[in-house]
Structure formats: structure tokens, C-alpha cells
C-alpha positions in Angstrom: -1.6 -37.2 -79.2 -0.8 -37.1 -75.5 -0.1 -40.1 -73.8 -2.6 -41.8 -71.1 -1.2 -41.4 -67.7 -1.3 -44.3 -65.2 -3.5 -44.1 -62.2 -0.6 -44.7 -60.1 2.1 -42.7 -60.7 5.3 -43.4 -60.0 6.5 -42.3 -57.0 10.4 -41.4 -57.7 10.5 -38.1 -59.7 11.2 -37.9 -63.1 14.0 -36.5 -64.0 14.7 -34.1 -67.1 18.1 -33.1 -68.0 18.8 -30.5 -70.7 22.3 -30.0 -71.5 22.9 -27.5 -74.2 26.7 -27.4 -76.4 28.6 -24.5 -75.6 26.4 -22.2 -73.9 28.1 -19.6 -71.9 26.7 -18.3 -68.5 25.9 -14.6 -69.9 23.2 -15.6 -72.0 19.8 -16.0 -69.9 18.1 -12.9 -69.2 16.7 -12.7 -65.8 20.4 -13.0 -64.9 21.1 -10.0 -65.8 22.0 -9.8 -69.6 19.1 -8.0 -70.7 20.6 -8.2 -74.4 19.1 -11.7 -74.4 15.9 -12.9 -75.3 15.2 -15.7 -73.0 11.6 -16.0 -71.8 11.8 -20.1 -70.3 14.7 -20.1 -68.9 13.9 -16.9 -67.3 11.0 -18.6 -66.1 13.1 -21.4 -64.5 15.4 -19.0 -63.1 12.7 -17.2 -61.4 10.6 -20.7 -60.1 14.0 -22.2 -59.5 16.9 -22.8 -57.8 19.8 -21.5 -60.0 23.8 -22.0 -59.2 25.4 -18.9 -60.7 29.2 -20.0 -59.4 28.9 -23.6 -61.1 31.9 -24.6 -63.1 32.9 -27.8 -65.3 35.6 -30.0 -64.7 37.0 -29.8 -68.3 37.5 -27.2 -70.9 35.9 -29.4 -73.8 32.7 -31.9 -74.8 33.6 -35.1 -74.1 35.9 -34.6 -71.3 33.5 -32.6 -69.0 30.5 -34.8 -70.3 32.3 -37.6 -68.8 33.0 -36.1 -65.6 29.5 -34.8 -65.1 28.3 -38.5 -65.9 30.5 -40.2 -63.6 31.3 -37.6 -60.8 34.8 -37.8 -61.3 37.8 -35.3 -62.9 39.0 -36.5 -65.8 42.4 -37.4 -64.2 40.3 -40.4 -62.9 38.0 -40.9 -65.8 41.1 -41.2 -67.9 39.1 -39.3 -70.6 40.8 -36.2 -71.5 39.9 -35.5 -75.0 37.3 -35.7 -77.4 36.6 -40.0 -79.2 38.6 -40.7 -76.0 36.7 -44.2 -75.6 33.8 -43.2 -72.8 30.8 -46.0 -72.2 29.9 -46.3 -68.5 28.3 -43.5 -66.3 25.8 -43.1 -63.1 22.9 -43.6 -66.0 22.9 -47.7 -64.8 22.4 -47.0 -61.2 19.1 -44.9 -62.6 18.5 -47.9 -64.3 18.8 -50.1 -60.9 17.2 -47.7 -59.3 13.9 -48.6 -61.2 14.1 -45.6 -63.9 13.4 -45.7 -67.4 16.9 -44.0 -68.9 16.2 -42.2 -72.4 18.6 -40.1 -74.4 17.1 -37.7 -76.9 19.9 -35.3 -78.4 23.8 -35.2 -77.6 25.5 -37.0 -75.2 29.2 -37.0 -76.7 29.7 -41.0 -75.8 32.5 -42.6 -77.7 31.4 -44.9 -79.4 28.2 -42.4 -80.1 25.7 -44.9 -80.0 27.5 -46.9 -76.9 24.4 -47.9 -74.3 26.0 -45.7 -71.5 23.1 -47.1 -69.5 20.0 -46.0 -71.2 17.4 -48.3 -72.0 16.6 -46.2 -75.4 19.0 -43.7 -77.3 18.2 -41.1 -80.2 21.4 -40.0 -80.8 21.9 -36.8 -82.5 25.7 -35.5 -82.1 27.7 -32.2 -83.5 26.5 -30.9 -86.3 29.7 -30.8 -88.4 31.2 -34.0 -87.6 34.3 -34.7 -89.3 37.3 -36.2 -87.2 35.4 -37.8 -84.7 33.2 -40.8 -86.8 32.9 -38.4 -90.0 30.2 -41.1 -91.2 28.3 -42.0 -88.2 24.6 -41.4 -89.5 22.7 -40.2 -86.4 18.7 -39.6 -86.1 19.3 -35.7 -87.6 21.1 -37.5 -90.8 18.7 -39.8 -91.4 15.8 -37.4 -91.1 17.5 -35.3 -93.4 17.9 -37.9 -96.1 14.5 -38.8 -95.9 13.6 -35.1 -96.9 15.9 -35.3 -99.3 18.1 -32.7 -98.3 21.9 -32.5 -97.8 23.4 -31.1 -94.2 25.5 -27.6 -94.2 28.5 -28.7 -93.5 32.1 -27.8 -93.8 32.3 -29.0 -97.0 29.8 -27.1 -98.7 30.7 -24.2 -96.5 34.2 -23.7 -97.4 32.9 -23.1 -100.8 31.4 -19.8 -100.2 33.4 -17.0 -100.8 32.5 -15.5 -97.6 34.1 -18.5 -95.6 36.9 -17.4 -94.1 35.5 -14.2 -93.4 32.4 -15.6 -91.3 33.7 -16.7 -88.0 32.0 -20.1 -88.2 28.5 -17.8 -88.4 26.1 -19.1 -91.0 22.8 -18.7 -91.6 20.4 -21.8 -91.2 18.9 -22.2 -95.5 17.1 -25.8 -95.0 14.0 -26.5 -93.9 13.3 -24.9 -90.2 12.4 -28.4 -88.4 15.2 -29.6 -90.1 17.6 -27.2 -88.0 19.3 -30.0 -85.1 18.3 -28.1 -81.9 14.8 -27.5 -83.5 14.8 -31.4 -84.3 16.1 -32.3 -80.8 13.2 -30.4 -79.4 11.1 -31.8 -81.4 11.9 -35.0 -80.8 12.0 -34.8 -77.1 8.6 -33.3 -76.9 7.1 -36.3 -79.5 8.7 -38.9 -77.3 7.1 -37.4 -73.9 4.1 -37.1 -75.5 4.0 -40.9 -76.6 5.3 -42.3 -73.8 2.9 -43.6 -71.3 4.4 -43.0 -67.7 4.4 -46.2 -65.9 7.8 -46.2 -64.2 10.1 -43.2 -62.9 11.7 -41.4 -65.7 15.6 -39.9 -66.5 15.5 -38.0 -69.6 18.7 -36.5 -71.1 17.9 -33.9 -73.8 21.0 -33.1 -75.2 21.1 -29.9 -77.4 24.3 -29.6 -80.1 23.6 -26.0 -80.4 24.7 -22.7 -79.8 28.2 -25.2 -80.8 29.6 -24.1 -84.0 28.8 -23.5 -86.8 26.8 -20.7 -85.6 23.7 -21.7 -87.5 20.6 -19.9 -86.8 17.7 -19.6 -88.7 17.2 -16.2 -90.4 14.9 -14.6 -88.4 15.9 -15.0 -84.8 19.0 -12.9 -86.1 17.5 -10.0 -86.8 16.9 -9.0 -83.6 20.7 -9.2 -82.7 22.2 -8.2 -85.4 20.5 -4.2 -84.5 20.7 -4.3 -80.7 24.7 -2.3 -80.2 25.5 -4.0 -76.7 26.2 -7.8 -76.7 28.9 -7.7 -74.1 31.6 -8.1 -76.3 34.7 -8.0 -74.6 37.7 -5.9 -75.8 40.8 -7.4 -76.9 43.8 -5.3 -76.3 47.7 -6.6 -77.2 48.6 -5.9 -73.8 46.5 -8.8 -72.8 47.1 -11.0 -75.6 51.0 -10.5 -74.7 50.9 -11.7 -71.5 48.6 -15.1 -72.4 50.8 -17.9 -71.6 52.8 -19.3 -75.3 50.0 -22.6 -75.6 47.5 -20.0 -75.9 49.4 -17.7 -78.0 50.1 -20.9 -80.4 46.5 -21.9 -80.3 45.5 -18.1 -81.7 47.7 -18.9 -84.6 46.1 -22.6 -84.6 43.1 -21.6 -85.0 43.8 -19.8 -88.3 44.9 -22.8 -90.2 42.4 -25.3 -88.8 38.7 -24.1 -89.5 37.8 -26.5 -86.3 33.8 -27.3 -86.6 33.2 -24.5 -89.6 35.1 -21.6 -87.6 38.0 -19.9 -89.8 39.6 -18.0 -86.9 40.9 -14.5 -88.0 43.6 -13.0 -85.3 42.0 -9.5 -85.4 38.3 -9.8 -86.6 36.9 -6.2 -87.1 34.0 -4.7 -84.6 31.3 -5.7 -87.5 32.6 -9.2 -88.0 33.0 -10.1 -84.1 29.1 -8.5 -83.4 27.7 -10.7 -86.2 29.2 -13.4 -85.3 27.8 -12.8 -81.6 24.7 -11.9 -83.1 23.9 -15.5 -84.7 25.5 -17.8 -81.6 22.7 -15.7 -79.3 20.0 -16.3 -81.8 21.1 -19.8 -81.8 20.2 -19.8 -77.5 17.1 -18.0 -78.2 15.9 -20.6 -80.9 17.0 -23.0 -78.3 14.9 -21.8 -75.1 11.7 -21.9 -77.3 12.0 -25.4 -77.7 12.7 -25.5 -73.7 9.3 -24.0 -73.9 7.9 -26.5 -75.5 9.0 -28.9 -73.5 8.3 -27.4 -70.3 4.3 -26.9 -71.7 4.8 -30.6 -72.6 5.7 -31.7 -69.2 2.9 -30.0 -68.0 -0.1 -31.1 -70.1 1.2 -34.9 -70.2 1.0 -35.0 -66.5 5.1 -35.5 -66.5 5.2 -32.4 -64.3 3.0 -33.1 -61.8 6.4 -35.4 -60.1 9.1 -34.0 -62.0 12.5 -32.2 -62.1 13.9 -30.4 -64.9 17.7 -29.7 -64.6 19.4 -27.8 -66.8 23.3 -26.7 -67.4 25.7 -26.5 -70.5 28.6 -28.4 -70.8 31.1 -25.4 -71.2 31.4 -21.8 -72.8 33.1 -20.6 -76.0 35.1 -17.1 -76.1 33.5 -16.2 -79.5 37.1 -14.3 -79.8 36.7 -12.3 -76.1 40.3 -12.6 -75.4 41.8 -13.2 -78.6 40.2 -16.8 -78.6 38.2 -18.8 -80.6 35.4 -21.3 -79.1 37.2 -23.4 -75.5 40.1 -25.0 -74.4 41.1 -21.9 -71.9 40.2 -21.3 -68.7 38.4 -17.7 -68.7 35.2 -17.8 -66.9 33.5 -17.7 -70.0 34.5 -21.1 -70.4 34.4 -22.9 -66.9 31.5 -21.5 -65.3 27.9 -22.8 -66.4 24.4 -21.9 -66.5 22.6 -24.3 -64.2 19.4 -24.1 -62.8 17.3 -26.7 -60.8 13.2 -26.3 -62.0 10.9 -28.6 -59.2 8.3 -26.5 -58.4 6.4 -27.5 -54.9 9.3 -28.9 -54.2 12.3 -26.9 -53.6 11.8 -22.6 -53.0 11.8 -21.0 -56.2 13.3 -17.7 -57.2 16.8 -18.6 -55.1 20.2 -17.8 -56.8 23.0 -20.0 -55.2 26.2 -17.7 -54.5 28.3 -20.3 -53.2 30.5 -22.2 -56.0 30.0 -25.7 -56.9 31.5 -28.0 -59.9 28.8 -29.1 -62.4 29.8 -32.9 -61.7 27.9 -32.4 -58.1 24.8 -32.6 -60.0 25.1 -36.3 -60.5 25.0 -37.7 -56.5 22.3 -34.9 -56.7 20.4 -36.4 -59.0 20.9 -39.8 -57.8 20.1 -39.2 -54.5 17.0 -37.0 -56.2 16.3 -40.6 -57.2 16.9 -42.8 -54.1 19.6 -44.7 -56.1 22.3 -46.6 -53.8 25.9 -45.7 -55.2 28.5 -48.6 -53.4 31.8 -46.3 -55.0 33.5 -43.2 -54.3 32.8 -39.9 -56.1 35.1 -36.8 -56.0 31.2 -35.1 -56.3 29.5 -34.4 -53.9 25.2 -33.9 -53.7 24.0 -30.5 -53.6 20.7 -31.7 -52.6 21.5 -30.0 -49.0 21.5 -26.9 -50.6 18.4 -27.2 -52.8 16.5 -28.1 -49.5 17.7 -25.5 -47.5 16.5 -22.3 -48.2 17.7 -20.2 -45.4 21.2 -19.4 -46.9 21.6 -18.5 -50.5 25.1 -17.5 -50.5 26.3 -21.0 -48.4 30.2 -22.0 -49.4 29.3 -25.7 -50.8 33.2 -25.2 -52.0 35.7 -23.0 -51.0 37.8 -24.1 -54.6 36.7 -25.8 -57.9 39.2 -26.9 -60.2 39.1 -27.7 -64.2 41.4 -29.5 -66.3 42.3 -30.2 -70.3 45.0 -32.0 -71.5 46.7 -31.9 -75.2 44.6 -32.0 -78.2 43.8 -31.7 -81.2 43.4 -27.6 -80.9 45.7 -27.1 -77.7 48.8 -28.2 -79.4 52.0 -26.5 -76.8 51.4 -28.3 -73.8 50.3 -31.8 -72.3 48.5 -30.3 -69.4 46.6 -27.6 -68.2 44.8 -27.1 -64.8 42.5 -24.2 -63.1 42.2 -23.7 -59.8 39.8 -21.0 -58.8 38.4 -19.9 -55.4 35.9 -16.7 -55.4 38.9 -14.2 -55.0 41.4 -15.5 -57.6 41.7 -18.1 -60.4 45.2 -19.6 -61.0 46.2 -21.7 -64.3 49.2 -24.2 -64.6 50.9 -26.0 -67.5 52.9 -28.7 -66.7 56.4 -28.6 -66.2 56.2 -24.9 -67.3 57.4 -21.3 -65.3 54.6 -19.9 -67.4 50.9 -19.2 -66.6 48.2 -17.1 -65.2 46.5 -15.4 -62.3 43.8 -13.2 -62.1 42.5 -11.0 -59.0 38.9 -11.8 -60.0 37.6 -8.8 -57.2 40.1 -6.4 -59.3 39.8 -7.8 -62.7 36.1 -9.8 -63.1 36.9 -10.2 -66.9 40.2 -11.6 -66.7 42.5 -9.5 -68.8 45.5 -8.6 -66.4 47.7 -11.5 -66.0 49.5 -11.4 -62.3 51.6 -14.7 -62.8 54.9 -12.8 -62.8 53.3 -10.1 -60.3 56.5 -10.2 -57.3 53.6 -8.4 -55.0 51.1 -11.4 -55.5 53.7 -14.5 -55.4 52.2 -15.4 -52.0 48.7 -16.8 -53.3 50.2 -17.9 -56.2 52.2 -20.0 -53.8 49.4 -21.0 -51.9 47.2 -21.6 -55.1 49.8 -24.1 -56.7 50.1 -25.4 -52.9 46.4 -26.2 -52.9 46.5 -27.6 -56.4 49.5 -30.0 -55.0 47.2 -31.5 -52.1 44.0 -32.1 -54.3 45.9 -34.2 -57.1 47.3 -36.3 -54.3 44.4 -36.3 -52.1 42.2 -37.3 -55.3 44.1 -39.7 -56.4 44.0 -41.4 -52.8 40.8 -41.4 -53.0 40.1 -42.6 -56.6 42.5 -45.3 -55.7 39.5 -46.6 -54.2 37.5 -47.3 -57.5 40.4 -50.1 -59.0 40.0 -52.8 -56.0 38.3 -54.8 -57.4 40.2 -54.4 -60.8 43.6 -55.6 -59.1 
């Protein structure tokens, strides 16, 4: 049943925001990984407006889920780890603003089910839950419980004899709606469909896939599993000597703590690294045929008539390219996000956005997008300027993005780590350490030969750890700004 739409509609535009788990940049199609089977995205890349130099803030969930929803680092946020407590966010100016604010799908609050400005919530969060809430019951649990069926979980998982042989890749046994990202879609698409347009809409549709386990359903695999060219990346001990010692320890971490169903193995054989590959794409492919669905949806409710569909991932996972298991580095793989902007009629479609950006620009975007007054500082800044303006695709929106990630639960030998990255070269710090790493990204795109100790390339690492000096303390100046009325 499709929901009667208004004769007035609203005026603002609705505002759709899918934000998939994980996803790394290399896995739509029409940009150029033809491995991938992708048909809707590909269609918003070619009717949209698509960043390919967009990169997060933060090397994990909850941290980079906080900056995007606040448009601040997580210096500022204070929220540098996953169940780090996280409840407020640019969603109540929306709701000032006039919008109706709807969460369907992840969002990686702590508390989960915290308000976080939305006037409704569905929350569905990782699918293997265990440290952070391990009994929260979510919309996907109680579903499953009313089918009467029990989740694949770690649990049941490390039971099979093929566990620690798998590389968190799994194949999905219950019932096909039952999979989360199917359910999410599902879900979203049933809600738009029900819900009678009568005042400007936000809708965050929060995917927990391709995020580990690498659960597919059996026959998006297939295809895969026989094609011989995923872009695997090969791992030489060159490079893995010269990764700095936190990410040496976390290899070696990652083998004794099966984090969200992966059982890391330090050298995984050709076959075991391809199928593993194999399921996390099947896993984006199940995912952009529910983006289908809801694209088709916004289109036969009327939704689409005044409506923007953004969508972006909240960070990458190795999938063992450089020695590594899912984040918590800072390879490219892992910082920089698919994100395209869908509006037909009303920004030019088919443009590809050189210039880099950090994802957490997307909120004044989408604020702005929505006429909503902001009265505090944000370290973000709108790229509605360069949705708009159509006459220069490759435009510098900023000359240097930065990422952070501080201790955890996973990166266990140091308390801070920080990327700085311009389009030439990438630099990465750990505190109070003579340690780290720089990449020529013009020489060495895939980031396997480590110049930190390079006596020929001091210079820019000079001037990189120079530049990283001035933002902390010009950031922090700034951000000083938020806490006056605290004081």
C-alpha cells in the first residue's frame, strides 16, 4: 500500500541518508571496478554528484559516526571509541527546522536506542553484538524471535570446524528477509510506503552490512567466488616490516581476538583471502538491490518528486590488503568513502568531484540543504557550493583532511594515532613516538612503501607534522567556542 500524498507538498526537500558499515570506496562499478556488480548505485553515480576524494574523520563506527553527526573531529566530540557515551547530533536542528527525523537501520548511538534527535527510531545495530550491550534486543532480534529463529552469531559460529579458517566469511543459512541488510531495506521501503508526507522528511537508513561477519546469502556468492580479479592487494614482508610496531601488534591481536566473527590468520593463502573477498562483495551487491528498492520507492510514493538521497559509508575494512584485518589503520582503504549526492533536477548529474573533502562536511550540507539555522561552530564546512557549481569538477574544497583513532579495544600499542593527507602524500603519527608512516601517494597509490625514515623526504615529513601542529591548535581555538555557555 502506497501512502496518499498531500496536495501541498512540503516545500523543504526530503532528505534520505544511506550510510552502509564498512564499505570500502572500490566497490561501486561505474567507478571503475568493473569486478562489481552494482547497477543503483551506478545509477546515482551517473545522475549524481559523487566525491571520490571524501575521507572520514575516524578509523572506526562510532567515532566517525559521531563526527559526521555533529561536524566535529572526535578530539572535540570527545568520542574516540566505540559505547563511548554519544546522544546529541545536528538531527534536532532538522527537527527545528520543521523535519520529521526517522532512523531505520544503524546509527551506532551509545546508548543504542538514545533519541539523538529523531522523532521515531528502528534501531537495528551490528549483527554480532557482543561487548558493546551483548543483550540489547533491537528490531532485527525481535523479528527473528517472532519467526522463531536463532541469529548466527559468534557463538554458534565458533562451533564449526571451519571457524578459524573462514576469515569472518559465512554464508547467510536463515531465512532470506531475515538477513539484517535485507531487513533494513525492507523496512525502510515499508515505512516510506506508510508514511503519508505532510511535513519535510530526514531519513537515516543505516545499513550493518558489508561489516563482519561477512554474511551473504548463498547465491550472490556465486558470482564472485569465479570471477579471478577482485583487486586484492599483495602483501609482501617488506611491507609488513616497515608498518609501524601498533600495527604490527594489532596483526598478532587480531589472531587471538576473533573481533565481530573474524579469526585473523597472519598469512591467509590466495584461496582463503579471494573467498573471503568474494562474500564481503556479494554482501555490497545484496545491499545496492535494496538501494533499488528504495530508490523505485521514492519514486512511486511521490517522495522523489522533492528529494535528496545521500549516500556514504562510514569507513573501509582492509579484508587483510596489507597484512590487516577490517580498520583501525589509515590506508585509503580505510579513510576515504564512497559518497555520492542523488537530486535529480536539482544539481548536474553525471559529475565526479576531484577535489578532497572530509565526510563530516556533509552535515552543514545537509542542513543548509534544509534551511536549518545552526548558532555554533563547526570544524565542517557545506559542500553545497560545490554541488551547485558545476563549472569545476576538480575544485580544491581542501587542500588537507585529517583522520584520527585513539586506543581501543583492537589498537592496543598506542593512545593516539593521527592521518594527515593532502593529494600528494599521506602522513601518520603516534603519539609521543619516533615511529610512523609516509607514503608518496603519486609514486605509491596503494600504499606499501613506507618513507618515514626516508633522509631524502624528511622535508614534507617536516612540513606534514608542521601542518598537523597548527590544526590541533587552531581546532581546538576554535572548538573552544562550543563550552561558553558550559563555563
Amino acid at each position: 500500500m502506497t501512502a496518499q500524498m498531500p496536495a501541498q507538498m512540503p516545500t523543504q526537500p526530503n532528505i534520505i541518508f544511506i550510510i552502509t558499515d564498512q564499505q570500502r570506496f572500490d566497490t561501486i562499478a561505474e567507478l571503475g571496478f568493473d569486478y562489481m556488480e552494482t547497477p543503483n548505485l551506478d545509477r546515482m553515480v551517473r545522475e549524481g554528484v559523487t566525491f571520490e576524494n571524501c575521507f572520514i574523520t575516524a578509523a572506526s563506527c562510532a567515532p566517525a559516526r559521531a563526527s559526521l553527526f555533529t561536524g566535529h573531529y572526535p578530539h572535540t566530540t570527545g568520542i574516540l571509541r566505540n559505547a563511548d557515551n554519544w546522544t546529541r547530533g545536528w538531527t534536532s536542528d532538522l527537527q527545528k527546522a520543521g523535519y520529521h527525523t526517522v532512523n531505520v537501520g544503524k546509527m551506532h548511538t551509545w546508548p543504542y536506542n538514545t533519541p539523538m534527535g529523531f522523532n521515531q527510531r528502528y534501531v537495528v545495530e551490528n549483527k554480532d553484538r557482543y561487548l558493546e550491550a551483548r543483550w540489547y534486543f533491537d528490531e532485527w532480534d525481535k523479528a527473528l524471535r517472532a519467526r522463531g529463529l536463532v541469529k548466527q552469531q559468534r557463538e554458534l559460529y565458533r562451533q564449526r570446524s571451519d571457524y578459524k579458517e573462514s576469515l569472518g566469511a559465512f554464508e547467510w543459512l536463515l531465512d532470506e528477509d531475515m538477513h539484517p541488510d535485507v531487513f533494513v531495506g525492507d523496512l525502510a521501503t515499508w515505512w516510506l510506503n506508510n508514511y503519508p508526507v505532510t511535513q519535510p522528511l530526514f531519513l537515516e537508513i543505516g545499513f550493518p552490512g558489508p561489516h563482519p561477519p561477512y554474511d551473504p546469502i548463498p547465491r550472490y556468492t556465486e558470482r564472485y567466488l569465479a570471477q579471478k580479479n577482485l583487486n586484492i592487494l599483495p602483501v609482501t614482508q617488506q611491507e609488513l616490516d616497515s608498518q609501524p610496531q601498533p600495527f604490527k601488534g594489532m596483526r598478532v591481536h587480531n589472531t587471538e581476538v576473533d573481533h565481530d566473527s573474524v579469526h585473523y590468520l597472519l598469512e591467509p593463502t590466495a584461496e582463503q583471502r579471494h573467498r573471503q573477498r568474494a562474500f564481503y562483495l556479494a554482501n555490497v551487491t545484496m545491499i545496492d538491490e535494496k538501494i533499488g528498492e528504495i530508490l523505485s520507492t521514492l519514486e512511486e510514493s511521490g517522495y522523489s518528486d522533492n528529494s535528496i538521497v545521500i549516500f556514504t559509508s562510514d569507513h573501509g575494512d582492509c579484508l587483510t590488503d596489507h597484512g590487516h584485518s577490517q580498520k583501525w589503520t589509515m590506508y585509503d582503504t580505510i579513510t576515504k568513502m564512497p559518497t555520492i549526492v542523488w537530486a535529480p533536477g536539482r544539481f548536474e548529474g553525471g559529475r565526479r568531484i576531484k577535489g578532497m573533502c572530509q565526510q563530516f562536511d556533509l552535515g552543514p550540507t545537509i542542513l543548509e540543504l534544509a534551511g536549518a539555522s545552526v548558532d555554533y561552530p563547526m570544524a565542517a564546512k557545506s559542500l553545497l557550493p560545490v554541488l551547485q557549481n558545476s563549472a569545476n569538477q576538480d575544485q580544491c574544497f581542501r587542500d588537507i583532511v585529517f583522520a584520527e583513532q585513539a586506543r581501543d579495544g583492537n589498537l592496543t600499542e598506542t593512545d593516539f594515532m593521527t592521518m594527515v593527507r593532502t593529494q600528494d602524500w599521506k602522513l601518520v603519527h603516534f603519539l609521543e613516538e619516533s615511529f610512523g608512516q609516509l607514503f608518496d601517494l603519486n609514486q605509491d597509490p596503494t600504499e606499501v612503501n613506507n618513507l618515514w625514515d626516508a633522509p631524502e623526504h624528511d622535508s614534507i615529513k617536516q612540513e606534514l607534522l608542521g601542518r598537523l601542529r597548527e590544526w590541533r591548535i587552531r581546532d581546538g581555538f576554535n572548538s573552544s567556542e562550543l563550552w561558553k555557555d558550559v563555563r
